[in-house]
N, C-alpha and C positions, 0 to 999 in steps of 0.2 A: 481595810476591813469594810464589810457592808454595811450600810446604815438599815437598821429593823424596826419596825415599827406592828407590834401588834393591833388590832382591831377588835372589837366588841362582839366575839363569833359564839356561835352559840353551840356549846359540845355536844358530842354522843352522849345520851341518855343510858342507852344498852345495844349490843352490838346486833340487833336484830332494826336497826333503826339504817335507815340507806343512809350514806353520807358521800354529799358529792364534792369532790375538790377540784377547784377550777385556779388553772395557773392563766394569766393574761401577761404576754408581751405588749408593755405602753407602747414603748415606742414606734415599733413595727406597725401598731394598729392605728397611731398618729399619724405617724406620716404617710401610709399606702392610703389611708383615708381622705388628706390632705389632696394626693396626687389624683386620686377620683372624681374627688368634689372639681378639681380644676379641669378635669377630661369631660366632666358632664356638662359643664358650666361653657365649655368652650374658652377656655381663657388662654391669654396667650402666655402664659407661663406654667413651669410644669407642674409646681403645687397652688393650691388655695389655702394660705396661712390665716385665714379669716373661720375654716373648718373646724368646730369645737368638738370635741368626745363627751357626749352626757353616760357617765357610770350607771346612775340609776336605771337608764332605758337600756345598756347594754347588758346589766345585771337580770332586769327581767325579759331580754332574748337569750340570755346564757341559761340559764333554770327554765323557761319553758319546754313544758313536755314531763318535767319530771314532778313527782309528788309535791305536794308542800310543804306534807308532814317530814318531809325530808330535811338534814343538816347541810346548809351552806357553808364554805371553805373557800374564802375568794384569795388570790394571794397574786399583789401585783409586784410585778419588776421593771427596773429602768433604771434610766441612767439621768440628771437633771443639775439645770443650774442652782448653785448653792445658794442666791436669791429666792428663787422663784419657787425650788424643790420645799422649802420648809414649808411654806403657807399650806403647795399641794397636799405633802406629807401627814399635814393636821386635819387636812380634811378629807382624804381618805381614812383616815385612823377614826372618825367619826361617825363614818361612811360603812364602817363596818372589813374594812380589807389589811391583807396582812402585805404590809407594803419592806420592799427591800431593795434599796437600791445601790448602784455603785457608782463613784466617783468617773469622768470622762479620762481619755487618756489625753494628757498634757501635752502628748507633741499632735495627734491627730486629729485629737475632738472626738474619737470615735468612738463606740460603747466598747465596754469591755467587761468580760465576766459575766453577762446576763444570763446569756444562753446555758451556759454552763450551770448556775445558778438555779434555772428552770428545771433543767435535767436531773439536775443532784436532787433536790427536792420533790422531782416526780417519781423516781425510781425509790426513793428511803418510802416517802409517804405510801408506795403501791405494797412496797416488803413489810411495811411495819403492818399496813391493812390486812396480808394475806396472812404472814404469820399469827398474827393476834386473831383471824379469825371476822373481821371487821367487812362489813357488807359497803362497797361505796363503789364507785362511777367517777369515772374523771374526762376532765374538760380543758383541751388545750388551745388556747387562744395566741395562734400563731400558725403558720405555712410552710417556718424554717427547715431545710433538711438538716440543719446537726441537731433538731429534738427529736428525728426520726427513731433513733434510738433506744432514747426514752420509751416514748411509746412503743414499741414491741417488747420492753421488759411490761411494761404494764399487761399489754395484750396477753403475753406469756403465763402471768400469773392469773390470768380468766377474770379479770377484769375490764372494764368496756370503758372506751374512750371516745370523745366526739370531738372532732377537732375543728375549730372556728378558723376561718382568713380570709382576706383577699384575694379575689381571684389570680391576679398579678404576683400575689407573693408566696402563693401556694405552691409546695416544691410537687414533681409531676411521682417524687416515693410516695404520695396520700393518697391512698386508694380504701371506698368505702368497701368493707367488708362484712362479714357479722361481730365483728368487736370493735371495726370502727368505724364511725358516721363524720364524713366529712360535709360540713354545709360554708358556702358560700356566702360574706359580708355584703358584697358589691348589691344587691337588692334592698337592704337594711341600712344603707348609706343615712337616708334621713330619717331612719326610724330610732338610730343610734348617735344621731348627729344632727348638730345646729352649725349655723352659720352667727358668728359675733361681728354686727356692724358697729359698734361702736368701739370710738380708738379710748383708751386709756393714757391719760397725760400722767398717771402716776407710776405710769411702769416704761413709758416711753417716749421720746422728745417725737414733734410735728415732722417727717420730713419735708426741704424745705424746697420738695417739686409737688406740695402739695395743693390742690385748685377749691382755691376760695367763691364761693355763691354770692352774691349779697339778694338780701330780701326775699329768700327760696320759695317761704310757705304757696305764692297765692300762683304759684305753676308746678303744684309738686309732679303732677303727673308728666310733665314735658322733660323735668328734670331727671325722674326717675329712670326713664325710658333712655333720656341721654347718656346717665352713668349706666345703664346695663349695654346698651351698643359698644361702649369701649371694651369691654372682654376684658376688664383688666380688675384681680380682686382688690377691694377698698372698702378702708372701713371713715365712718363720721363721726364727726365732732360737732357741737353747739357751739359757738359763742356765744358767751355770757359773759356782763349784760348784754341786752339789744341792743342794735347799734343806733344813736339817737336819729330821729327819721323814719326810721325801718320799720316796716308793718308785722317781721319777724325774726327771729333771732338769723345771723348768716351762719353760713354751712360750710365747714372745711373737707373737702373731698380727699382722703390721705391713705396712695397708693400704697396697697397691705407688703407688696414684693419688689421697692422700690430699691432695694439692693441688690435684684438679680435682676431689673431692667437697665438697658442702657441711657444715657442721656437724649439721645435721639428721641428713643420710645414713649420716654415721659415727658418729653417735650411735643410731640407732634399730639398726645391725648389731654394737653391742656391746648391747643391751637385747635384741635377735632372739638373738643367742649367748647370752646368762645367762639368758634365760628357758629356751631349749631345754637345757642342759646342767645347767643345776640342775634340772632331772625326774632325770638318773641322777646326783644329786647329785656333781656337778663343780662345782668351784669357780670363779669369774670375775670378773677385776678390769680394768680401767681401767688401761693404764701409769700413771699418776700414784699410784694407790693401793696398786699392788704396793710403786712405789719408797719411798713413804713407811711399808708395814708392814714389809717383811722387809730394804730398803735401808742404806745406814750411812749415817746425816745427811741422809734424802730421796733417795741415790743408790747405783743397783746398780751392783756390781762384774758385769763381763761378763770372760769368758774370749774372747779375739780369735779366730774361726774363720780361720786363713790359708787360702785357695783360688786353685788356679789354673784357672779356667774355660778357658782353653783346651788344657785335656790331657785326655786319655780313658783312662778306666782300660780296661789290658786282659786279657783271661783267657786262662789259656793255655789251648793245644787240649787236649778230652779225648782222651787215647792209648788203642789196644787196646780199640777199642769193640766190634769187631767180634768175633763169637763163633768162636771154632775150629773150622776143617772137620778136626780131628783125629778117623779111626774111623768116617768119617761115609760113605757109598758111594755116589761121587760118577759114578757110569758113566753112560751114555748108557743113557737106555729109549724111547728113541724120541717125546721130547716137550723137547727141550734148549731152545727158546727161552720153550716156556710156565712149564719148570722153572723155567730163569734166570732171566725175571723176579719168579717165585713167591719163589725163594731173596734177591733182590735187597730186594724190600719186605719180606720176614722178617728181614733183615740190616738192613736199615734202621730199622724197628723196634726192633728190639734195643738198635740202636747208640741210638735215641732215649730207650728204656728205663732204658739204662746211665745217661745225662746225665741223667735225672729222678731217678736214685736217688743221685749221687753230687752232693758238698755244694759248693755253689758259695765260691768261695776267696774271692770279694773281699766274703760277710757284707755288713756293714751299712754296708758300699763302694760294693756294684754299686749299677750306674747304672739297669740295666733289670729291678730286681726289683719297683717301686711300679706300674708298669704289667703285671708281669705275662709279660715279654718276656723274661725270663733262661729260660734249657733248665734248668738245674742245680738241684739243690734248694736252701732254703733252708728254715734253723728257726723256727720261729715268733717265736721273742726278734727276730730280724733284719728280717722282715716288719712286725712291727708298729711297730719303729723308723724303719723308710725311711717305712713309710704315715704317719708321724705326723711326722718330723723331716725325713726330706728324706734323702738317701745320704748317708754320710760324706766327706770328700774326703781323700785321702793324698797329693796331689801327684805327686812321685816318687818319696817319702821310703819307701819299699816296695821298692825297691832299693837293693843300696848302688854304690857310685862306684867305677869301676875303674879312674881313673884313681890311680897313686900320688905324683903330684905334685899333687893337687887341692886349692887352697886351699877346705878345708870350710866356713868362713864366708860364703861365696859358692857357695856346691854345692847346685842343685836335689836330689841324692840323698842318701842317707844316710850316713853313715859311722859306725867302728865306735867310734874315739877321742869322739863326739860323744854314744853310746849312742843313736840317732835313727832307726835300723832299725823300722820298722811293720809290724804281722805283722797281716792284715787276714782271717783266719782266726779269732783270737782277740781281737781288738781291743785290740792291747796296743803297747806301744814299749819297742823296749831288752830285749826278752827274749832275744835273741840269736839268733832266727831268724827267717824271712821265711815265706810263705804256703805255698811250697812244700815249706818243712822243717818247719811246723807242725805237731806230734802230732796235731791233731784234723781234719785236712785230709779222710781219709778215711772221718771218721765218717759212716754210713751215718744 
């Protein structure tokens, strides 16, 4: 039987209200994405398992174009580990999606029933729309030829359908017509997707061809450059504590596809790392040889990074960017629209000006400071931490919890009895203020 899970959708009001229903193939859209990111990247394997799916930015490329006054209808399907599927499952159901998945087949691993699933659900939801009379649009996210089908009973019933994929797993039956719009994923790769550099110890053990750093911080940029020449996806880890000595915390480099590399492979890209990093004399070990020098009994203690990968830190807007027309002699001289726009881009300017020189709050938090895509300044301690370790994650623990009945054991946010408040300014907890009452928020 399927596992179903409704989501928080917001119904037809009256049938003169558009209502669009959008079915999404997970899995298909995971892993062709997967295998992109690893063709773009040049990597020498065929997917990038480091390639994450953000819902929310594929939700707002799936409804663009259309009203807003419009009824969303999101309804995911797939197939998932019985671990890993619940957590997703609660947070899509939160997320707003009608999620239904089915068990893997037991001798293959293979999906089974999805497609099917899609189909059934697009043909009842197209007949119940036409016969009731019901105005709506549908959205299939997927390239499969067995949902070909589907979609021509939809099309049938004078219904318009737009069909989302991968270029690669687009069947060659998709043809745009005037009832159906087929658009292409492979351009939206990062506009619909992240990359997760950080490995998770609580969902998976170290592999043990994993290439340990010591005291990374003060060459992050030689280091950086050296894990990208290997083509090989990898996600990182902190150790914590410091290692006593160490000017910074060391860095475990932990090949992401190290089950579909050979032994050779990951041995010759810890030999390619220690030769190239010992020229600016860095240091380079083997997991196995870390844990057994600086380890207690052959094994490191690790500090657990908790993260919630589906929350987005956000910054607040800069205020008051725009400079004062206080004094300034604003009359007409008979050139008002080449002025306006003159004053228009000098005000713009400025206001970009401002954001470059004032300090971005969320430090060695922001998400978009390693690419280069934050407006706000940041200092160089912060820079070279993200390029080398990855952003920090705070959760939500960056706020605190308004509600006064909140069982804090159970509270995504902060509270004040728990001392758990995160000031991501200064990179501190329990100081008693948050980003925006940080003394150094302003430092130019």
């Amino acid at each position: 039987m399927p596992n179903k899970i409704k989501g928080a959708l917001k119904s037809p009001v009256c049938d003169d209200e558009l209502n669009i229903r959008i079915y999404i193939d997970n899995s298909n859209l995971w892993l062709q994405g997967q295998k992109l990111s690893a063709r773009e990247k040049r990597l020498k394997t065929e997917s990038d398992p480091t390639w994450r799916l953000d819902f929310s930015k594929l939700g707002s490329v799936l409804t663009r174009g259309f009203p807003t006054s419009a009824n969303f209808e999101f309804n995911l399907y797939g197939s998932m580990s019985s671990k890993a599927g619940n957590a997703i499952l609660e947070v899509m159901k939160f997320q707003g999606l009608n999620v239904t998945t089915y068990p893997r087949s037991t001798w293959t691993g293979m999906e089974k029933l999805v497609d099917v699933a899609i189909a059934t659900d697009i043909v009842e939801d197209a007949l119940d729309d036409y016969y009731n009379g019901v105005l709506s649009e549908f959205v299939l996210v997927s390239g499969d030829k067995d949902l070909y089908a589907a979609v021509e009973k939809v099309v049938n019933r004078n219904k318009r359908m737009s069909v989302f994929s991968w270029k690669d797993s687009l069947s060659n039956v998709y043809k745009s017509t005037d009832m159906i719009t087929v658009h292409l994923l492979d351009n939206l790769l990062k506009e619909i997707g992240y990359n997760e550099t950080c490995f998770d110890t609580e969902k998976s053990l170290i592999s043990p061809y994993s290439i340990v750093i010591l005291d990374p911080l003060p060459q992050s940029d030689v280091i950086d450059a050296c894990i990208q020449s290997l083509k090989l996806s990898s996600l990182r880890h902190i150790i914590s504590p410091k290692r006593e000595g160490a000017t910074s915390n060391d860095l475990i480099i932990i090949p992401a596809s190290a089950d579909k590399l050979g032994h050779e492979q990951l041995t010759k890209a810890y030999q390619e790392m220690k030769k190239t990093l010992g020229l600016f004399n860095i240091d380079v070990y083997t997991y196995f040889e870390y844990s057994a020098l600086h380890g207690k009994k052959g094994a490191i203690k690790f500090e657990l990074k908790i993260f919630n990968q589906f929350d987005e830190l956000k910054r607040s807007e800069a205020k008051n960017l725009l400079p004062s027309t206080e004094g300034q002699d604003l009359t007409d001289d008979g050139f008002t629209k080449v002025q306006g726009e003159a004053n228009r881009f000098k005000n713009r300017q400025a206001a970009m000006q401002s954001k470059y020189q004032k300090r971005c709050a969320w430090g060695k938090f922001c998400a978009k400071s390693k690419d280069n895509k934050c407006t706000f300044k940041h200092i160089t301690e912060d820079l070279e931490y993200v390029k080398l370790y990855g952003n920090k994650r705070a959760g939500k623990k960056f706020v605190l919890c308004k509600w006064k009945t909140c069982v804090a054991q159970q509270c995504l946010y902060a509270h004040v009895e728990n001392n758990d408040l995160i000031c991501t300014v200064c990179d501190k907890t329990g100081v008693g203020h948050d980003m925006w009452g940080c003394p150094h928020y302003d430092d130019e």
